[in-house]
Backbone as a printed PyTorch tensor [residue, N CA C, xyz], in Angstrom:
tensor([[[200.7540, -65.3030,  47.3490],
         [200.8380, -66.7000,  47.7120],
         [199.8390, -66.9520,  48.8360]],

        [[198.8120, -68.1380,  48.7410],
         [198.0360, -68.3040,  49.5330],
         [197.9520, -69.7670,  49.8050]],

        [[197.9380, -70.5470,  50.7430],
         [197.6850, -71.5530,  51.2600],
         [197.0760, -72.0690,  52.7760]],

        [[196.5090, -72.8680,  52.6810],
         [195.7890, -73.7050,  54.1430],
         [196.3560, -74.5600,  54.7020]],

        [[196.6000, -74.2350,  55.9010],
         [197.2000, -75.5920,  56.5070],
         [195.8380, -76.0920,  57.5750]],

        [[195.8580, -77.4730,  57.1010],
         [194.6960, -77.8500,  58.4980],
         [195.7680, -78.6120,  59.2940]],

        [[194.9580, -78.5290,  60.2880],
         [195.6710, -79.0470,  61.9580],
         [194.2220, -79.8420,  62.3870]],

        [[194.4990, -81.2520,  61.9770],
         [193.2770, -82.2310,  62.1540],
         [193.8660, -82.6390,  64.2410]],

        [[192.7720, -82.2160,  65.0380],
         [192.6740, -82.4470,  66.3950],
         [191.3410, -83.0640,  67.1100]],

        [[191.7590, -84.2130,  67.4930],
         [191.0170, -84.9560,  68.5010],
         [189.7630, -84.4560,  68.9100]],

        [[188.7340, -84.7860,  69.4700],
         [187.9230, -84.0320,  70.4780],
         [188.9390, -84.2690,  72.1040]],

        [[189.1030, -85.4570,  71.7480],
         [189.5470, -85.7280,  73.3840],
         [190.9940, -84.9690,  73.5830]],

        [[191.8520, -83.6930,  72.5020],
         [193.4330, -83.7140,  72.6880],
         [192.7530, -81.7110,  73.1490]],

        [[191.5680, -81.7660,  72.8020],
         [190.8760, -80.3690,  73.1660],
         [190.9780, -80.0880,  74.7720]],

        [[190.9650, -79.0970,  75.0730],
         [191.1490, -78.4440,  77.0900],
         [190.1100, -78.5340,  76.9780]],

        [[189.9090, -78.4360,  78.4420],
         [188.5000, -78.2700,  78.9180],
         [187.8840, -76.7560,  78.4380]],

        [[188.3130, -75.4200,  78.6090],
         [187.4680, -74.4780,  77.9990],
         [187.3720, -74.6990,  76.2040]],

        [[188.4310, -75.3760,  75.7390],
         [188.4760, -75.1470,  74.1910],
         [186.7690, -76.4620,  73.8300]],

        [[186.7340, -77.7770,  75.0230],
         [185.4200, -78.0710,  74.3380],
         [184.1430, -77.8650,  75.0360]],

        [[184.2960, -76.2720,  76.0270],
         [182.9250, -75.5800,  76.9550],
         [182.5690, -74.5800,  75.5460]],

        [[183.6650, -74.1870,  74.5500],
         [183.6150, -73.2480,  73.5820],
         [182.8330, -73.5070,  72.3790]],

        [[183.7430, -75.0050,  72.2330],
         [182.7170, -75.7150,  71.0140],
         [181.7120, -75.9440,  71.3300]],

        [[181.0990, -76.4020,  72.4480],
         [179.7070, -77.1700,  72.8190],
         [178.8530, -75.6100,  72.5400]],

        [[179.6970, -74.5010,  73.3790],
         [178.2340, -73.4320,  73.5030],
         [178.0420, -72.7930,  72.1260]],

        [[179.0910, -72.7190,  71.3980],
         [178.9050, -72.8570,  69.8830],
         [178.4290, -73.4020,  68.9790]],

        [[178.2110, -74.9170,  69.2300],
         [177.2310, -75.6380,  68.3100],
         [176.0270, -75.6670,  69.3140]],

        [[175.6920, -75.1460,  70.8080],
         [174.3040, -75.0990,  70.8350],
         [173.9780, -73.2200,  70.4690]],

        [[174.8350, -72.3890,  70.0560],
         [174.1060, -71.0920,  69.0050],
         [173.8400, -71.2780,  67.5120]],

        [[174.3530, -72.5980,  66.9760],
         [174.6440, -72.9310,  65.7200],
         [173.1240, -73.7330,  65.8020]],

        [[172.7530, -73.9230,  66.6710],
         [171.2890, -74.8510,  66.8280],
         [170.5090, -74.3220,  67.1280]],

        [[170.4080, -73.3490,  67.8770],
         [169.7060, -71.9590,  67.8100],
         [169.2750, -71.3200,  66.4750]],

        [[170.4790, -71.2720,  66.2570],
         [170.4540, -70.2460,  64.5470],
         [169.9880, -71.2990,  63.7680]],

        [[169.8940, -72.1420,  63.6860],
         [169.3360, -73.0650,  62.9480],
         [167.4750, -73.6150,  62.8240]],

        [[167.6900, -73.5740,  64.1820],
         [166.0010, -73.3200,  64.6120],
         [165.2530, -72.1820,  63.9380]],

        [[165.7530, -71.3450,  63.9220],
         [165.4620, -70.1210,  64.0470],
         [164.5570, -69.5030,  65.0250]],

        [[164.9880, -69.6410,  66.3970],
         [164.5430, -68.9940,  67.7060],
         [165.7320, -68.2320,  67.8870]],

        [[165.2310, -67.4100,  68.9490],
         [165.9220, -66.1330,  69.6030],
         [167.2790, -66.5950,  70.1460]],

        [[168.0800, -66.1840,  69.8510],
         [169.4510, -66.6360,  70.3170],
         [169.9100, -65.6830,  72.0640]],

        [[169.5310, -66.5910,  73.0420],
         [169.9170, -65.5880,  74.1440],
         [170.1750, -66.8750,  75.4210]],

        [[170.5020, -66.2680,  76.3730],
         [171.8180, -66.8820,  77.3660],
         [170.6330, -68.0000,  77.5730]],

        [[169.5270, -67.6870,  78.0210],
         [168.7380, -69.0970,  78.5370],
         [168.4520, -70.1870,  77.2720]],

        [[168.4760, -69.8540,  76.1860],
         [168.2540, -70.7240,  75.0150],
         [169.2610, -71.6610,  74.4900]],

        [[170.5200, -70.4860,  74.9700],
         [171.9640, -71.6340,  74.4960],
         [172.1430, -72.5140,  75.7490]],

        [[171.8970, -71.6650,  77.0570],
         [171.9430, -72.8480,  78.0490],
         [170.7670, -74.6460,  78.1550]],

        [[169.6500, -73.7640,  77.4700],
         [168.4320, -74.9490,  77.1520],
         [168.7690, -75.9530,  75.9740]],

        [[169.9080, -75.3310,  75.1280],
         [170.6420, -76.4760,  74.2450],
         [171.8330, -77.2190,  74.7010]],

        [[172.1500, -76.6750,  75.9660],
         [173.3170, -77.2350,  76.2000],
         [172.5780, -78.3510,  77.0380]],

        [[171.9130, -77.8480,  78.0460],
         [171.4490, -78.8700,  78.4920],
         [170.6980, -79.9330,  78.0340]],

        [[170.4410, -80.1930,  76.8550],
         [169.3750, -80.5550,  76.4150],
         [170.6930, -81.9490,  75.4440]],

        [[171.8480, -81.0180,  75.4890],
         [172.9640, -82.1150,  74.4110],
         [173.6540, -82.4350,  75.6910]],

        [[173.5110, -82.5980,  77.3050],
         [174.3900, -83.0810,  78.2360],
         [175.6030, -82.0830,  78.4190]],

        [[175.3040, -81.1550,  78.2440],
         [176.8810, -80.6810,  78.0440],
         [176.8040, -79.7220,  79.1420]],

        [[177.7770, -79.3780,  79.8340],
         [178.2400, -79.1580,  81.1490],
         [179.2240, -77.6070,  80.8430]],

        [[179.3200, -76.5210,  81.0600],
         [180.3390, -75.1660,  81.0250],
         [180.2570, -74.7110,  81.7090]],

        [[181.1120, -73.6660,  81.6710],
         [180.9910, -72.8670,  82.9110],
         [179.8540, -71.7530,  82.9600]],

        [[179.3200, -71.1280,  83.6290],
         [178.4160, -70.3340,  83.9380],
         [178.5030, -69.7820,  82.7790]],

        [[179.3830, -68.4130,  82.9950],
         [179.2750, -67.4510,  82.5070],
         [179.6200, -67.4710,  80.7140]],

        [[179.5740, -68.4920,  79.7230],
         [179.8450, -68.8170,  78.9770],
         [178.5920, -68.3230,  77.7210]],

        [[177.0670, -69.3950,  78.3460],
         [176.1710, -68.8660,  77.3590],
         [175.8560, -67.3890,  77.2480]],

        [[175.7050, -66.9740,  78.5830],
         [176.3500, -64.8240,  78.3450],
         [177.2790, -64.5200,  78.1220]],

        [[178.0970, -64.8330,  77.7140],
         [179.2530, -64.4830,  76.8010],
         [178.9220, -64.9140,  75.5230]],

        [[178.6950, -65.6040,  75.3700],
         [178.1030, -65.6420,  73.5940],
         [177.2140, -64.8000,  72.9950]],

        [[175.9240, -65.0420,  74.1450],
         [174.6220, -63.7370,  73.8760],
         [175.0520, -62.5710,  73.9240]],

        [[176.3390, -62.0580,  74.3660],
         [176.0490, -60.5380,  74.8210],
         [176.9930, -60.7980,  73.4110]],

        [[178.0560, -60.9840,  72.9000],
         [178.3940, -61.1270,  71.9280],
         [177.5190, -60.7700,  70.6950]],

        [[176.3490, -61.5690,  70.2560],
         [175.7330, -61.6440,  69.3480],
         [174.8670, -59.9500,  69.7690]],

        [[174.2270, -59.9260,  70.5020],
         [173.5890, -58.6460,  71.0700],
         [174.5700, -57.7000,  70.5340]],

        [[175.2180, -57.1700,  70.5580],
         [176.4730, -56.2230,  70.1900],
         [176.4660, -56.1390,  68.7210]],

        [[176.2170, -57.3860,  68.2910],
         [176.0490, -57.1720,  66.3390],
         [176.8720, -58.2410,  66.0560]],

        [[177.0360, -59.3130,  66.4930],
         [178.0950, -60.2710,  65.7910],
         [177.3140, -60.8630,  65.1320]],

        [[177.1480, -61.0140,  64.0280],
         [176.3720, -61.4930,  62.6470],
         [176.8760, -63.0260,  62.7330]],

        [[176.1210, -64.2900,  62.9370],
         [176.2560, -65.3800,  62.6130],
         [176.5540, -65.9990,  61.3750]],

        [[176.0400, -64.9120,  60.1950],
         [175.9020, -65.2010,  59.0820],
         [177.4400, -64.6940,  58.5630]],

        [[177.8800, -63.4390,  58.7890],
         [179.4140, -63.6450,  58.7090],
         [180.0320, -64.8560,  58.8160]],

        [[180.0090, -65.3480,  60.0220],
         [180.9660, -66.3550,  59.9470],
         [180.7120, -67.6900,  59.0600]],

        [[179.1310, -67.4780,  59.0190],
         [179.0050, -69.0460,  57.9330],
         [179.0630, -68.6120,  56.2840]],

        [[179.2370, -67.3020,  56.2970],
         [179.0350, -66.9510,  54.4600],
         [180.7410, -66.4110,  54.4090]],

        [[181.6070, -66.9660,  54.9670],
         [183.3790, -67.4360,  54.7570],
         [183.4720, -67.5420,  52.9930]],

        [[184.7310, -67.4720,  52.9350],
         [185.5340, -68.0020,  51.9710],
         [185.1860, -68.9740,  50.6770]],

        [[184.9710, -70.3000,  51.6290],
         [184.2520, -71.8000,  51.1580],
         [182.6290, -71.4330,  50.8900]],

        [[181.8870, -70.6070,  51.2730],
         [180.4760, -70.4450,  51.2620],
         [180.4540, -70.3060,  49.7970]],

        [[181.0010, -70.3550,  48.3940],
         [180.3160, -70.5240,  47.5590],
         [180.6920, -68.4630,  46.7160]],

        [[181.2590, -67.9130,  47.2270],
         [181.5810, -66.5480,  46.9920],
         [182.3560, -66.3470,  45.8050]],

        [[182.4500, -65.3080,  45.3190],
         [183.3010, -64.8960,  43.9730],
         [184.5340, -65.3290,  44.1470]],

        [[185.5110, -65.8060,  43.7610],
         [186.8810, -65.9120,  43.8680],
         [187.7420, -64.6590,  43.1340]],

        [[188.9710, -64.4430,  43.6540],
         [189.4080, -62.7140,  43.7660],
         [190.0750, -63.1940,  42.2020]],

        [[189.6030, -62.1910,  41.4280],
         [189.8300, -61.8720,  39.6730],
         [191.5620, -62.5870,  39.5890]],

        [[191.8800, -63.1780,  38.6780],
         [193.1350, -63.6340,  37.9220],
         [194.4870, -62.4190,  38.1960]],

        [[195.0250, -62.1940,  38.0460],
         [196.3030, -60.6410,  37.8220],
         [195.5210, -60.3630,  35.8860]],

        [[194.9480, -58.8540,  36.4840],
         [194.8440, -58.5460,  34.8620],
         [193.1670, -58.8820,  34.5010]],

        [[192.4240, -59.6080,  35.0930],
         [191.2810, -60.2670,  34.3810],
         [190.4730, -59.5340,  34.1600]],

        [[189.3710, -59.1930,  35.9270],
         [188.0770, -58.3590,  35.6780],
         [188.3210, -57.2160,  36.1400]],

        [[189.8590, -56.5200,  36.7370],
         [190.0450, -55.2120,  36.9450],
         [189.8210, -54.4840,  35.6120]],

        [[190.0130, -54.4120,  34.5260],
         [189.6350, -52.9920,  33.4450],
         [188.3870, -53.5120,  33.4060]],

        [[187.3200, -53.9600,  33.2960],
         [186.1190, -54.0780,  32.4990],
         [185.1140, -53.6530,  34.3780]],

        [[185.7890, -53.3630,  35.2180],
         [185.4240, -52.9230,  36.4830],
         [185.6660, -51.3870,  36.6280]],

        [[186.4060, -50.9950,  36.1240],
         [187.2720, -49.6140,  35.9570],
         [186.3170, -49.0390,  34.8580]],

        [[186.0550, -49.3250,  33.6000],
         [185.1300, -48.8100,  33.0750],
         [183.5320, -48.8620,  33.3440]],

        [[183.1690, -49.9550,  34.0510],
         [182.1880, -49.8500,  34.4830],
         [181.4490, -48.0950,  35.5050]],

        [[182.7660, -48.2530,  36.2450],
         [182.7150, -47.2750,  37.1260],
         [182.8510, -46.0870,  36.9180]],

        [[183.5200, -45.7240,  35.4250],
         [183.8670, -44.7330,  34.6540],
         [182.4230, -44.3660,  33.9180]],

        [[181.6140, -45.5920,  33.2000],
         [180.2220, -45.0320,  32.9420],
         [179.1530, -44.6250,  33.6250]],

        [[179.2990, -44.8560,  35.3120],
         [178.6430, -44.6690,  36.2270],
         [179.0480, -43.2580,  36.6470]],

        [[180.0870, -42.8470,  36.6990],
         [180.1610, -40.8820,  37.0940],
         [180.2400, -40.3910,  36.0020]],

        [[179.9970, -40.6680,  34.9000],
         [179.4770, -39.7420,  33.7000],
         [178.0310, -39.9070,  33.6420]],

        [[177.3280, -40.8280,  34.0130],
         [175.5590, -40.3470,  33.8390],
         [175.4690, -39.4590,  34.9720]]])
């Protein structure tokens, strides 16, 4: 059993860190979009650049994040991105099973 619940919320019903989070997030999402170097002075040069005000230590917390290996593209190639949907009960499991069965016999 699988289902979504959305929880439709305000900008204005957001805390103050929950919209320092979104802002430095859609200025790495504008970054990544550019396609320039994603690093603490670049997300801060988008923030400033959209008015937006956080706390310091925020755009290095994102960069050192991404630095470490956090793949941007993970999070935008989700679920909804357009991906296989998981086989029926019964569907493409045997014709997967033999596949794999002709592959360790060559």
């Amino acid at each position: 059993l699988c289902f979504t619940i959305k929880i439709m919320v305000s900008f204005a019903e957001l805390t103050p860190s929950q919209k320092e989070e979104l802002a430095t997030s859609l200025a790495v999402l504008a970054c990544y979009d550019a396609d320039i170097e994603i690093s603490a002075d670049k997300i801060n040069a988008a923030l400033t650049a959209s008015s937006n005000n956080v706390a310091a230590f925020m755009p290095s917390l994102f960069a050192d994040l991404l630095a470490r290996g956090l793949k941007i593209d993970d999070f935008l190639a989700g679920p909804s991105a357009g991906g296989s949907a998981a086989p029926a009960a019964g569907g493409a499991a045997p014709a997967e099973e033999a596949k794999k069965e002709e592959e360790e016999e060559e």
